[in-house]
C-alpha positions in Angstrom: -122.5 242.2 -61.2 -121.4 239.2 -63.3 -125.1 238.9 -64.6 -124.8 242.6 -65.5 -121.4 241.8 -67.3 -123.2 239.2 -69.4 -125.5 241.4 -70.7 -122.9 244.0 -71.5 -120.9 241.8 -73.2 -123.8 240.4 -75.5 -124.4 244.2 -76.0 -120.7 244.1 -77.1 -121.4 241.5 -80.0 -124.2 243.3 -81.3 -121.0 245.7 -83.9 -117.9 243.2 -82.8 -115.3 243.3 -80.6 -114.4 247.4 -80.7 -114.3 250.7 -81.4 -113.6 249.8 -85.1 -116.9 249.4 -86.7 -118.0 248.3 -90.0 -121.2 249.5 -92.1 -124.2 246.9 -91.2 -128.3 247.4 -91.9 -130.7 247.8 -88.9 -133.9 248.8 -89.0 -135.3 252.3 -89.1 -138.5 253.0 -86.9 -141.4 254.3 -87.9 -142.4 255.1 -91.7 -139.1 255.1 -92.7 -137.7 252.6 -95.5 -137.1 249.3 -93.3 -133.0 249.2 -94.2 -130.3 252.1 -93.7 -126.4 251.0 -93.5 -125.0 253.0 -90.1 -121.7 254.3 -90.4 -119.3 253.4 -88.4 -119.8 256.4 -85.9 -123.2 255.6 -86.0 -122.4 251.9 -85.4 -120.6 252.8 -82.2 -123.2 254.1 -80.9 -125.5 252.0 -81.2 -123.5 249.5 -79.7 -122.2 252.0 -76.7 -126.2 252.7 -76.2 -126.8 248.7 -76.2 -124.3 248.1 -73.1 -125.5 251.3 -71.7 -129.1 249.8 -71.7 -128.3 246.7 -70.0 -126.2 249.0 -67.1 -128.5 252.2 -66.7 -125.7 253.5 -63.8 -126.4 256.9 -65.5 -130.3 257.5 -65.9 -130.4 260.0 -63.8 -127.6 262.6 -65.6 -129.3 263.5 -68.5 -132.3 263.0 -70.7 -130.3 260.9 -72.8 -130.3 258.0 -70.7 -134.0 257.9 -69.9 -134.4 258.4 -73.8 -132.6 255.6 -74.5 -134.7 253.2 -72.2 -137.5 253.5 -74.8 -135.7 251.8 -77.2 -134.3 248.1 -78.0 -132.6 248.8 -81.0 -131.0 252.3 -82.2 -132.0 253.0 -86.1 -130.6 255.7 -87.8 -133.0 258.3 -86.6 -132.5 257.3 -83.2 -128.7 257.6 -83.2 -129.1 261.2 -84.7 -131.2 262.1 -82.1 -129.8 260.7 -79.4 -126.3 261.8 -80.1 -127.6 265.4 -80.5 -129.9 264.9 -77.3 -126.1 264.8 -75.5 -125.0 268.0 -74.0 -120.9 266.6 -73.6 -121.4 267.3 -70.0 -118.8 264.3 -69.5 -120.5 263.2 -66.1 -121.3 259.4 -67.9 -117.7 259.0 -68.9 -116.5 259.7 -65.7 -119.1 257.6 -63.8 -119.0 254.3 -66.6 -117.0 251.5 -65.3 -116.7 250.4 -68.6 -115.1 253.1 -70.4 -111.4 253.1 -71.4 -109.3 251.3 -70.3 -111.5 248.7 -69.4 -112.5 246.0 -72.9 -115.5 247.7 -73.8 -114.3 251.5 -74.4 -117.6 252.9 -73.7 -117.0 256.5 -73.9 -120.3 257.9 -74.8 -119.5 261.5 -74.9 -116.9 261.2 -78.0 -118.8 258.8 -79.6 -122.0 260.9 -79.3 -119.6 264.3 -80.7 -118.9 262.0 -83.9 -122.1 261.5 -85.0 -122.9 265.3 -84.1 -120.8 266.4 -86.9 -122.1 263.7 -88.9 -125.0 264.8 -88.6 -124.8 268.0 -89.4 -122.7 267.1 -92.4 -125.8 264.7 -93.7 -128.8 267.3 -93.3 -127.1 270.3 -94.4 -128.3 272.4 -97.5 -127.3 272.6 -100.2 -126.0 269.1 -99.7 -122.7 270.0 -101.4 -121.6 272.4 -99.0 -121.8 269.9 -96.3 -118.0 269.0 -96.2 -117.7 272.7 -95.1 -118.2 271.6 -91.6 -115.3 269.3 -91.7 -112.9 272.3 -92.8 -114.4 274.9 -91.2 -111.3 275.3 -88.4 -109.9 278.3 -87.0 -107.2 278.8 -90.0 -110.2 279.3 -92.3 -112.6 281.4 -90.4 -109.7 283.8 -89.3 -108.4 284.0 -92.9 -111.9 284.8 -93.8 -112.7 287.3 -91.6 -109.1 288.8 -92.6 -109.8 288.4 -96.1 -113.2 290.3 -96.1 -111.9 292.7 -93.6 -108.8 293.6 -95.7 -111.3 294.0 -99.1 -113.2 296.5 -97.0 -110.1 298.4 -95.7 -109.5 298.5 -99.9 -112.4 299.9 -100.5 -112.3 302.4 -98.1 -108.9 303.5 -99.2 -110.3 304.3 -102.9 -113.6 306.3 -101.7 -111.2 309.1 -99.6 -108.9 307.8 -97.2 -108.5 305.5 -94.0 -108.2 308.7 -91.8 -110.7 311.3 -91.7 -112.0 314.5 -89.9 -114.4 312.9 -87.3 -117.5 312.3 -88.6 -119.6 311.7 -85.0 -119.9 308.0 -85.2 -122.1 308.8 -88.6 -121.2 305.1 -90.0 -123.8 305.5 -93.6 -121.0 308.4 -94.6 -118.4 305.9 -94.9 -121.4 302.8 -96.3 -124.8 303.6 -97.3 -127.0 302.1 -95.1 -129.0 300.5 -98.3 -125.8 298.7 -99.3 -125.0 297.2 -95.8 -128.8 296.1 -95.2 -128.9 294.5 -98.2 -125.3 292.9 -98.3 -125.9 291.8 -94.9 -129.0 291.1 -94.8 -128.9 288.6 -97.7 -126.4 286.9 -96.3 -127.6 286.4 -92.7 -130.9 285.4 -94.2 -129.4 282.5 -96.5 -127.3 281.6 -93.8 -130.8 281.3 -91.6 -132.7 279.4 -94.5 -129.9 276.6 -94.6 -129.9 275.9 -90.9 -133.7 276.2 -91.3 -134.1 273.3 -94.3 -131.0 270.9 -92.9 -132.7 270.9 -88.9 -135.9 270.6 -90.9 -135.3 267.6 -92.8 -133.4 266.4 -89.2 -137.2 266.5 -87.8 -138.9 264.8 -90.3 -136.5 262.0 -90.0 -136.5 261.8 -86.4 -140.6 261.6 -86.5 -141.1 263.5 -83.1 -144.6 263.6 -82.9 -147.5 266.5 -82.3 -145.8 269.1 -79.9 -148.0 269.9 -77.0 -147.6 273.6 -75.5 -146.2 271.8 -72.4 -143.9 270.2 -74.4 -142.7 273.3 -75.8 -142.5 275.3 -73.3 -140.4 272.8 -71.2 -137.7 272.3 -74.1 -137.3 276.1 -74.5 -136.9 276.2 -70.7 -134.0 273.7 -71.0 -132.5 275.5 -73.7 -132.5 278.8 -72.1 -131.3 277.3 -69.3 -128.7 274.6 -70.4 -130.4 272.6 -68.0 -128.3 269.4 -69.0 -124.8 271.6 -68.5 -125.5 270.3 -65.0 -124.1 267.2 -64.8 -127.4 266.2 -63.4 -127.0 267.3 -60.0 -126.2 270.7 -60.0 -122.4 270.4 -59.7 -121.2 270.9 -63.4 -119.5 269.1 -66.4 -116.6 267.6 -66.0 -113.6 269.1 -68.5 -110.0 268.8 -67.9 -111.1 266.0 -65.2 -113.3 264.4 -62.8 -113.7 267.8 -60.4 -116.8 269.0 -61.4 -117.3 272.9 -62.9 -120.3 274.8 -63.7 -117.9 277.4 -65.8 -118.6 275.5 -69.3 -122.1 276.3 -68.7 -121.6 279.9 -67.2 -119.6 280.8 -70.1 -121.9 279.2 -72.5 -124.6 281.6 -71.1 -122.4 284.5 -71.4 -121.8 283.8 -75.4 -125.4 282.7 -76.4 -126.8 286.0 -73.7 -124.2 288.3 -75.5 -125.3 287.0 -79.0 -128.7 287.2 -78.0 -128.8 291.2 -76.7 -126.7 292.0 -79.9 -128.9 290.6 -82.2 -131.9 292.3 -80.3 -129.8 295.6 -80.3 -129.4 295.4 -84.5 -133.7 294.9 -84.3 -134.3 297.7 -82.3 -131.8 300.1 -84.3 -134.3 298.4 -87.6 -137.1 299.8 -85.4 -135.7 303.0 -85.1 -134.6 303.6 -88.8 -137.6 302.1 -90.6 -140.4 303.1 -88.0 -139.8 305.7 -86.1 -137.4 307.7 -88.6 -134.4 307.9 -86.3 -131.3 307.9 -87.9 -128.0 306.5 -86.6 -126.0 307.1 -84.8 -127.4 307.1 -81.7 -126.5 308.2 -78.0 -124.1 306.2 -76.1 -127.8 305.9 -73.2 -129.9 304.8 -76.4 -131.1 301.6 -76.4 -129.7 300.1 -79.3 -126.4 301.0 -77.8 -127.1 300.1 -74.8 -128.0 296.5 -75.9 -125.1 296.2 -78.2 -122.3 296.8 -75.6 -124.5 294.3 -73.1 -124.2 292.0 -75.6 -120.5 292.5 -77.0 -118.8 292.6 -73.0 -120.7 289.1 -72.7 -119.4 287.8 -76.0 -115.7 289.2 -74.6 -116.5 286.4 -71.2 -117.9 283.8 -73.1 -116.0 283.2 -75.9 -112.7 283.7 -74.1 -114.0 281.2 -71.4 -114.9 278.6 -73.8 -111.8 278.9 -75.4 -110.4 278.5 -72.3 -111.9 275.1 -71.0 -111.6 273.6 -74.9 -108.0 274.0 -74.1 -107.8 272.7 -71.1 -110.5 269.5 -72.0 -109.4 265.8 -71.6 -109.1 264.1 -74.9 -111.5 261.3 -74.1 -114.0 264.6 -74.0 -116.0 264.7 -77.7 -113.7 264.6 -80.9 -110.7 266.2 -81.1 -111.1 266.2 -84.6 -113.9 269.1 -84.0 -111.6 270.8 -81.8 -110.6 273.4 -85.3 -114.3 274.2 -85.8 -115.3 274.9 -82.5 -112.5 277.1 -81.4 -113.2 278.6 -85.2 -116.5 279.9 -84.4 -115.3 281.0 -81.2 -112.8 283.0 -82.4 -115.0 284.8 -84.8 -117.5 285.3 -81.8 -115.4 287.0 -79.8 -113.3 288.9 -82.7 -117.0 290.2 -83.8 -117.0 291.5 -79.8 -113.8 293.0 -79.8 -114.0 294.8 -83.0 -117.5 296.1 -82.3 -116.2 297.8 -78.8 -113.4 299.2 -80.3 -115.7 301.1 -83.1 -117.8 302.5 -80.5 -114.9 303.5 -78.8 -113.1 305.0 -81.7 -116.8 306.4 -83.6 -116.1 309.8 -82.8 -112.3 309.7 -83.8 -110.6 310.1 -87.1 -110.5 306.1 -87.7 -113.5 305.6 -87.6 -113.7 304.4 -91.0 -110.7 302.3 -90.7 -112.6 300.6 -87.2 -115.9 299.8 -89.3 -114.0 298.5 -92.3 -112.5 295.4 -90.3 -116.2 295.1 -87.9 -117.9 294.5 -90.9 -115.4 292.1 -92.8 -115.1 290.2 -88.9 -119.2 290.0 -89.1 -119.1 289.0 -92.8 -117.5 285.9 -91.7 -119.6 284.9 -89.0 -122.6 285.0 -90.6 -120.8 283.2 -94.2 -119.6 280.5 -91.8 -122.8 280.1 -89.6 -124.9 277.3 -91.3 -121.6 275.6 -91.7 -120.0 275.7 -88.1 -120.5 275.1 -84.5 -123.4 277.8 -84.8 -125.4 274.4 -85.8 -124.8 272.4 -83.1 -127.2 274.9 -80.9 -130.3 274.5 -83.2 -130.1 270.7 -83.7 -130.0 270.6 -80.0 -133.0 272.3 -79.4 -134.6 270.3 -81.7 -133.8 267.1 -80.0 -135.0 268.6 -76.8 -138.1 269.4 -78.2 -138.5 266.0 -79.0 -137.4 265.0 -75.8 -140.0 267.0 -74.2 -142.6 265.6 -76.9 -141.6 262.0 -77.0 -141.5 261.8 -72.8 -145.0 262.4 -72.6 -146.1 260.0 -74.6 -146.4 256.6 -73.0 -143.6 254.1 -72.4 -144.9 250.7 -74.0 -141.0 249.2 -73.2 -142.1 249.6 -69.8 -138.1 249.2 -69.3 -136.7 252.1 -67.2 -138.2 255.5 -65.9 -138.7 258.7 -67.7 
């Protein structure tokens, strides 16, 4: 143990004496130009993953660990990846005899949440809009959602009226259909291409290597699984605080499911309209339907869950400065729910109109806010997975620790 301590605390020189880092060059692997200055969220990482490296307690709870064995030194890239390789399970933090209160403060999870945001701040396109992630919070993503909701409820005030004769759910009598496809469709698509060219530049940068159909088909297993939501045994995170839970990752399957079977429902209504002819609306047993309230009752759970446990979380859990962005897109996740029940409730009544005016200004948020939100942190994951399940088969010239 004292020959373990040693090493730690040479780890411990490597950035100074504590949490408070300062900007210092280190070399980038690879092709990449041979000096980058870390920040100091980056900085503490690197020195975190340097003490972890000479402990290796926690190899076993997540692929960041065994990651990290293949390395000496922790370059920008590596840091990127790494910290978006982290799931936040928590299980290190509470397992690390060295986090706080002892000298060292390792606390991997919040330092790993940091450079997260970073991250997504650094890669995102256009480059300008990047500080959006730092005020993206729940003030501004309700205010927006009110906002376009309220412009909406305008508009349908001037074309005749909040309350009608029931017009049996016919939605295209209160918005042509043309206008919403395109308004919408715009906008999800432009949200799509940023997240696209920022997790794009992320993979160049993190130089993963040729992906094998193994590899792929292992790190879209863990996705689709939340394999690392585990803790690495099977138990669960840990969140308020050392009990284990598997509700974080039950409720996470709940939001991304429910997200999933409404988005599938909005391409199968596509289907129907542009191939087949059928117009909307269609019967409460159609499939689009169907799909859609699937899809919105599991994006009630989920959301409200997750809200739920980010309440509840210990602050030495990821950043509480991230706290207003994630409970942000949350909210707007399970507003887009509510409202969306409540119209196919109310789409034979005489607010009907009223009911899609504030869906659609709750949906026109989501998708404004998406490239720039917590939406991100579920595509920059997979991508690190991916090169997870790339780099791991690829052999180990460290020879330092198992994969």
């Amino acid at each position: 143990m004292k020959q373990l301590e040693a090493l730690a605390r040479e780890a411990q020189s490597f950035s100074g004496s504590g949490p408070a880092m300062t900007e210092q060059t280190i070399q980038w692997h690879g092709s990449k130009p041979q000096s980058a200055a870390l920040t100091d969220n980056e900085a503490e990482v690197a020195r975190v993953m340097q003490i972890c490296n000479a402990c290796r307690y926690c190899e076993g709870f997540c692929a960041v660990f065994p990651a990290m064995t293949r390395r000496l030194e922790f370059g920008k890239a590596d840091i990127n990846y790494l910290a978006n390789l982290c799931h936040n399970c928590g299980a290190c933090l509470h397992a690390c005899q060295y986090a706080p209160p002892h000298e060292f403060a390792v606390n991997v999870p919040q330092a790993m949440a940091r450079v997260r945001m970073q991250t997504y701040t650094d890669y995102a396109w256009p480059a300008a809009l990047g500080s959006l992630y730092k005020r993206n919070g729940l003030a501004l993503s309700l205010a927006t959602a009110a906002g376009l909701a309220l412009f909406l409820v305008l508009a349908v005030l001037t074309g005749g009226g909040l309350f009608h004769e029931p017009m049996a759910g016919n939605f295209y009598a209160v918005f042509p259909h043309n206008t919403l496809a395109l308004l919408f469709g715009a906008v999800f698509g432009l949200a799509m291409l940023a997240l696209a060219v920022g997790v794009t530049r992320f993979w160049r940068d993190v130089s993963p290597g040729a992906a094998s159909g193994a590899a792929v088909t292992e790190a879209a297993h863990d996705a689709l699984r939340l394999r690392y939501l585990d803790g690495g045994h099977g138990k669960g995170c840990n969140n308020a605080d050392d009990a284990f839970t598997l509700w974080r990752r039950r409720f996470h399957h709940f939001t991304f499911y429910g997200f999933m079977l409404c988005f599938a429902a909005t391409c199968v209504a596509t289907l129907y309209h542009y191939l087949l002819g059928w117009q909307a609306p269609y019967p409460l047993l159609s499939a689009p339907v169907l799909l859609g309230t699937a899809g919105g009752i599991g994006l009630l759970i989920g959301p409200a869950g997750l809200l739920w446990l980010n309440l509840k979380r210990h602050p030495l859990q990821g950043d509480a400065a991230q706290k207003p962005m994630d409970r942000g897109f949350i909210a707007l996740l399970f507003l887009t729910s509510a409202t969306g029940l409540a119209l196919l409730a109310g789409r034979d009544g005489g607010a009907m109109a009223l009911l899609l005016a504030i869906h659609l200004g709750v949906v026109m948020a989501l998708f404004l806010t998406l490239p720039y939100g917590k939406f991100a942190h579920g595509i920059y994951r997979s991508a690190a997975l991916l090169k997870w399940a790339i780099e791991k088969r690829q052999p180990n010239k460290l020879q330092l620790g198992s994969d």
